[in-house]
C-alpha positions as CSV (number, residue, x, y, z in Angstrom):
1,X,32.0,-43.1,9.6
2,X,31.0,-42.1,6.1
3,X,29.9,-38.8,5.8
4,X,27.3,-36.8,3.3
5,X,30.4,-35.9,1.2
6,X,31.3,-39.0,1.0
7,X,28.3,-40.4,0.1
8,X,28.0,-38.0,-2.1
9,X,31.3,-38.8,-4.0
10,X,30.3,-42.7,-4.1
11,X,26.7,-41.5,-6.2
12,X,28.9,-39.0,-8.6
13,X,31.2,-42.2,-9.2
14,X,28.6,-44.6,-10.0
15,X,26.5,-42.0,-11.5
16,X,29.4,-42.0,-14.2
17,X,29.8,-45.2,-14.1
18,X,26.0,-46.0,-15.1
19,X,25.7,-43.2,-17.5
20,X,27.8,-45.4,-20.0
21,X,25.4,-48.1,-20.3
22,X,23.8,-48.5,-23.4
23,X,20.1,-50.4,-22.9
24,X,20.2,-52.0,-25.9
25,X,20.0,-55.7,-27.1
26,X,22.9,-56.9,-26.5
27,X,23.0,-55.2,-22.6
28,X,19.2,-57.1,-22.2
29,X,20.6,-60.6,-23.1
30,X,23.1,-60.0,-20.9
31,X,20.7,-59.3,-17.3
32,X,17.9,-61.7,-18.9
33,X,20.7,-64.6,-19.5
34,X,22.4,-64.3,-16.4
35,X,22.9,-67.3,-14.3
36,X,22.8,-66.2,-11.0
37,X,22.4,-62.6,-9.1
38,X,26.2,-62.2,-9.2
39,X,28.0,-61.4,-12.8
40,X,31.4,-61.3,-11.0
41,X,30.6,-65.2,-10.4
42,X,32.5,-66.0,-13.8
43,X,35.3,-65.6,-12.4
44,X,35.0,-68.5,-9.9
45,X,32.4,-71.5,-10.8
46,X,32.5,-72.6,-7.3
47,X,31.8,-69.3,-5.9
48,X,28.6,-69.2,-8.5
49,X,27.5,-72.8,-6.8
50,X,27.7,-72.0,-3.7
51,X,25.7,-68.5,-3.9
52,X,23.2,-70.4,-5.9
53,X,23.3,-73.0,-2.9
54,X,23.1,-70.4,-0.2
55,X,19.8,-68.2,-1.2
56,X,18.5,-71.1,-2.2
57,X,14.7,-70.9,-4.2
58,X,13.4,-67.2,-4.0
59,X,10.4,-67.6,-5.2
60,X,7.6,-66.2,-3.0
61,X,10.2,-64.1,-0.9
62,X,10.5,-61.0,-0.5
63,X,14.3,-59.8,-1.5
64,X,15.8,-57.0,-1.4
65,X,18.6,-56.2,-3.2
66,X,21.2,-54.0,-1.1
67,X,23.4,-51.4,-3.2
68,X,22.2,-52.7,-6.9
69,X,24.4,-50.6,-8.9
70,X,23.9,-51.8,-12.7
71,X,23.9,-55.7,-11.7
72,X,21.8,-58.1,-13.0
73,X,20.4,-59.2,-9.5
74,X,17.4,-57.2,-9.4
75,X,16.1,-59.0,-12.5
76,X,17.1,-62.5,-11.6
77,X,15.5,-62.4,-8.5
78,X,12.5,-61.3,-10.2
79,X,13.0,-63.7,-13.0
80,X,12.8,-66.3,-10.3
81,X,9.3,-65.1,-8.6
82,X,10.9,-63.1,-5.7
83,X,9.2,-59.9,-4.6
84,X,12.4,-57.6,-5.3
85,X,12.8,-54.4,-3.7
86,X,16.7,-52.3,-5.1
87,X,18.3,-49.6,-3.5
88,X,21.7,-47.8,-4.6
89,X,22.7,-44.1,-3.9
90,X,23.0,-43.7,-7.6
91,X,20.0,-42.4,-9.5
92,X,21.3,-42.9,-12.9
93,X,21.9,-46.9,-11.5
94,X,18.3,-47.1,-10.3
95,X,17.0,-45.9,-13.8
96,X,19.2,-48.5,-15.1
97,X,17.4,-51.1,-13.4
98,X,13.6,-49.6,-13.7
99,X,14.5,-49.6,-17.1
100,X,16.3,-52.7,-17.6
101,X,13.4,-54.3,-15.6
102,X,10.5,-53.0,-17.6
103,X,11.8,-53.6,-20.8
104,X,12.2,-57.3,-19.8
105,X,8.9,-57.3,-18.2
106,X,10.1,-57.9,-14.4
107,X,8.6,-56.4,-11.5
108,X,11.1,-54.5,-9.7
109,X,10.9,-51.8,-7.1
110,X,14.3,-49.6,-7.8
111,X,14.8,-46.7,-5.3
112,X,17.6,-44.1,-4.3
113,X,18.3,-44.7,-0.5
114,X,21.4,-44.3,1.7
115,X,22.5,-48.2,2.4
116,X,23.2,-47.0,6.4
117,X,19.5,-45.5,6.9
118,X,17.3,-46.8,4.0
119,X,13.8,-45.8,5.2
120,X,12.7,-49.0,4.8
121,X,10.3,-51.2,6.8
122,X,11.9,-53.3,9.5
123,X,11.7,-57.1,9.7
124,X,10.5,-57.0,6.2
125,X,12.4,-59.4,3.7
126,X,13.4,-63.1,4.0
127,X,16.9,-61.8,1.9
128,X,19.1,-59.0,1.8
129,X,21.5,-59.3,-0.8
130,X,24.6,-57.2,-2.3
131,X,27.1,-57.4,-4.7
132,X,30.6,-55.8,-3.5
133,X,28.5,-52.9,-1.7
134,X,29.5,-53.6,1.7
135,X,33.4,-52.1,1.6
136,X,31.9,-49.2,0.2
137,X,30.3,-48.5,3.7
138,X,30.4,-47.6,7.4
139,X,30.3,-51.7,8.7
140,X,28.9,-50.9,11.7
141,X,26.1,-48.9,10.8
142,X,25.1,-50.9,7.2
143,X,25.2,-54.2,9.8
144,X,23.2,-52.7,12.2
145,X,20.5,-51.7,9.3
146,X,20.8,-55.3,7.4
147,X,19.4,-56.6,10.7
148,X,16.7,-54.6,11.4
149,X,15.7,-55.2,7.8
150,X,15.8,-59.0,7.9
151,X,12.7,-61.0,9.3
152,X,13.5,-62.8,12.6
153,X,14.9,-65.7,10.1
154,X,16.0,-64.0,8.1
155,X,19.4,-64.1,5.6
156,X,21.9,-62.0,4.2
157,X,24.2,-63.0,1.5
158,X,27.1,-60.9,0.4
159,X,29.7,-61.2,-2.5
160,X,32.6,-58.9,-1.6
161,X,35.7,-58.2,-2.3
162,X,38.6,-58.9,0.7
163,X,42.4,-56.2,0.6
164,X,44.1,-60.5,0.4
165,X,47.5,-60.2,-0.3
166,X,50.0,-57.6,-1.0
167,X,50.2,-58.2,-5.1
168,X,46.2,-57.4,-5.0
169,X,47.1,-54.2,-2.9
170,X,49.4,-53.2,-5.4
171,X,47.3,-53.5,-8.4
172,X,44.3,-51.1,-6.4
173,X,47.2,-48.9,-5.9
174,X,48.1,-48.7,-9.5
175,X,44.6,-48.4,-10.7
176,X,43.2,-45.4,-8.5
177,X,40.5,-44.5,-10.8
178,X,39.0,-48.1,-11.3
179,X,37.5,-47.2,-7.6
180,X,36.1,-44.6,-5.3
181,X,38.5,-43.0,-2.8
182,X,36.4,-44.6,0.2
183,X,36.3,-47.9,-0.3
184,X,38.3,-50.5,1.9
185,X,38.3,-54.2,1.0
186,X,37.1,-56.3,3.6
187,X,39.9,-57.6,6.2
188,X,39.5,-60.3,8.9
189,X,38.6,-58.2,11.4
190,X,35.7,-56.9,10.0
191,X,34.3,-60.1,9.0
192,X,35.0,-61.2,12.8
193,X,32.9,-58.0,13.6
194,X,30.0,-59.4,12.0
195,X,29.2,-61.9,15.2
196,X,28.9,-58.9,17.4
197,X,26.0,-58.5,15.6
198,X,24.3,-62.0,13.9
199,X,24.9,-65.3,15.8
200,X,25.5,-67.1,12.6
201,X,28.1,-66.0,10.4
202,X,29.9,-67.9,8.0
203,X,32.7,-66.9,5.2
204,X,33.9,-68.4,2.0
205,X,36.9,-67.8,0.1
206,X,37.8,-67.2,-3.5
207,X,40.4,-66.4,-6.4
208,X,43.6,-66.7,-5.2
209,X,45.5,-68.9,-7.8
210,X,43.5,-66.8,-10.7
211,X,44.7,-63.6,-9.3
212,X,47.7,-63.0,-12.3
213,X,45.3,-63.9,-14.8
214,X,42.4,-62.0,-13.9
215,X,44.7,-59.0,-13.1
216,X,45.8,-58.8,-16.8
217,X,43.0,-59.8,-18.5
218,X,41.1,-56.9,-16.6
219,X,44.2,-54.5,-18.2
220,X,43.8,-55.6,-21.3
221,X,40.2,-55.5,-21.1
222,X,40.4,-52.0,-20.0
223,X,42.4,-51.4,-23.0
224,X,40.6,-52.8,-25.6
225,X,36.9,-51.3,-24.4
226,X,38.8,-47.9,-24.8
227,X,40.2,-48.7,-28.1
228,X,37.8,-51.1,-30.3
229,X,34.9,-51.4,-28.0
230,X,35.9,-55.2,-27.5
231,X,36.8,-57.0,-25.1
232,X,38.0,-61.0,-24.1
233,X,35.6,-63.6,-22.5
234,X,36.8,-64.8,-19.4
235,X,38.1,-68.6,-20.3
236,X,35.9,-71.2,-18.5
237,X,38.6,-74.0,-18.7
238,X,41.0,-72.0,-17.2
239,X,39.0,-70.3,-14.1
240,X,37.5,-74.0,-13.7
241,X,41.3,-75.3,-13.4
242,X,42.2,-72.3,-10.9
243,X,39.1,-72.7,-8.7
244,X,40.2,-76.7,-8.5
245,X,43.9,-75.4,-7.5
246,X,42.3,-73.1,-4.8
247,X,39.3,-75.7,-3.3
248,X,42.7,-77.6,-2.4
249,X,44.7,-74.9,-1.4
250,X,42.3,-72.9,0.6
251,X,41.3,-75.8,2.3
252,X,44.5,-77.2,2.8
253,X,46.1,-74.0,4.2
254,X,43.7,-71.9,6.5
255,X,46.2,-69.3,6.6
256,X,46.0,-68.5,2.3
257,X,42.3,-67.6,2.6
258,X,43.3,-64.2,4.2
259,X,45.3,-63.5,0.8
260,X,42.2,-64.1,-1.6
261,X,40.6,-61.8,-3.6
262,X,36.7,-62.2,-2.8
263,X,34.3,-63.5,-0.1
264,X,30.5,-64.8,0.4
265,X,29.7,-63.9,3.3
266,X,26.6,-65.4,5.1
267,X,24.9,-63.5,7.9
268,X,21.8,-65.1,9.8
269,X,19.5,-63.9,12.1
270,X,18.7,-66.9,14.2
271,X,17.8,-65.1,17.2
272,X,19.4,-61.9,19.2
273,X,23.1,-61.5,19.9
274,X,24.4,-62.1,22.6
275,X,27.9,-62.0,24.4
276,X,27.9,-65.6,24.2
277,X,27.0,-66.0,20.6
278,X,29.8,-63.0,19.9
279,X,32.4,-65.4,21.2
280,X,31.3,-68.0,19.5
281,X,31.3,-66.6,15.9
282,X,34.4,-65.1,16.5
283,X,35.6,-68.5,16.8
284,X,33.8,-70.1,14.6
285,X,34.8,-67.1,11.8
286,X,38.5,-67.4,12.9
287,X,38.3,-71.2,12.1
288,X,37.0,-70.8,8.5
289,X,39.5,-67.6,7.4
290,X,42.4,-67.7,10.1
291,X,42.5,-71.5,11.8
């Protein structure tokens, strides 16, 4: 269970983390341009396509977006005519996005709220979406908020980040101060966990075959921001000719999606969970990571 030091150690890490952001015109082109509510998308087209597929139109719906940090989904969402509530337990991140927001003329209701007990109304939004938020939480107690926050039909969409294989696992270990101390990658089981809770769960894997390029261009990224300010672009040709590799590996090998580096994972609330309806996403989550 994540505790109020704990939570307090994730908002003086991403209070950091935000402080260096410069609003400037350069960082607006960036949210305004973005082509979807997930910057980390670039690394996998397909995993862009299918997030784009899965929310769907927002327009008219009410969104919120669930541990915004300093992404650009806030303003996309609102770019796209959704009603767009944000929460984060980072101040500095939440001025970040009022700010972000007014300059480019969005409508955008940024607050400071714990993720596990937001304050919120319940069975208020069509969407509840987050970008690599949920391994920073207590599972059990964010799930059991996401759903009272979702309208009876309601859908959640999650990009996250899964512990996949033991290379991966080594490179977190070698880069402790990339991350908070409390964070743990999403594993099998805790996507299985899910269809305790929502009858219709479904997961998609990503990255695998990129995973010794992205790993070094993030170092020497790292490197260069610290140096010259500069950094490389991520080369489309190349992530397009991975993602082909791993649409035919990953589909080809159930067993290899446990040892990829990021998930979407779709939750929706098609009516109350049941015993029945855990068995049956169990399975039905088993056949899409683990069959």
């Amino acid at each position: 269970m994540v505790n109020q030091s704990q939570l307090l150690s994730e908002a003086e890490f991403w209070d950091r983390a935000a402080s260096a952001i410069v609003i400037d015109g350069a960082c607006l082109r960036r949210y305004s341009q973005c082509e979807g509510p997930s910057s980390a998308t670039e690394f996998s087209p397909r995993m862009k396509q299918d997030i784009l597929k899965v929310v769907g139109n927002p327009a008219g719906k009410r969104v919120l977006v669930y541990g915004a940090g300093t992404d650009a989904a806030p303003c996309w969402f609102a770019a796209k005519g959704a009603v767009v509530d944000a929460i984060d337990i980072s101040s500095i991140s939440i001025d970040v996005q009022k700010t972000v927001a007014a300059r480019l003329n969005l409508q955008v209701n940024a607050v400071v709220a714990d993720a596990h007990q937001t304050g919120l109304p319940a069975e208020h939004y069509d969407l509840v979406y987050g970008n690599a938020i949920l391994h920073h939480l207590d599972l059990p107690r964010a799930t059991a908020e996401i759903w009272r926050l979702l309208k009876p039909d309601g859908l959640a969409v999650f990009r996250d980040v899964m512990a996949g294989n033991a290379g991966l696992r080594l490179f977190r270990k070698l880069t402790p101060n990339w991350r908070t101390n409390d964070e743990h990658p999403l594993v099998e089981r805790d996507i299985e966990a899910f269809c305790a809770v929502f009858p219709r769960v479904r997961a998609q894997t990503y990255c695998l075959s990129a995973l010794p390029y992205l790993g070094a261009l993030r170092l020497t990224n790292r490197l260069l921001h610290r140096l010259f300010r500069f950094h490389l672009p991520v080369l489309k040709p190349l992530v397009w000719l991975f993602d082909g590799v791993d649409r035919v590996l990953l589909g080809s090998i159930p067993p290899l999606r446990t040892q990829a580096w990021m998930c979407v994972l779709e939750l929706r609330k098609a009516g109350q969970p049941c015993q029945p309806c855990y068995q049956e996403g169990t399975a039905y989550c088993r056949q899409i990571l683990n069959a």
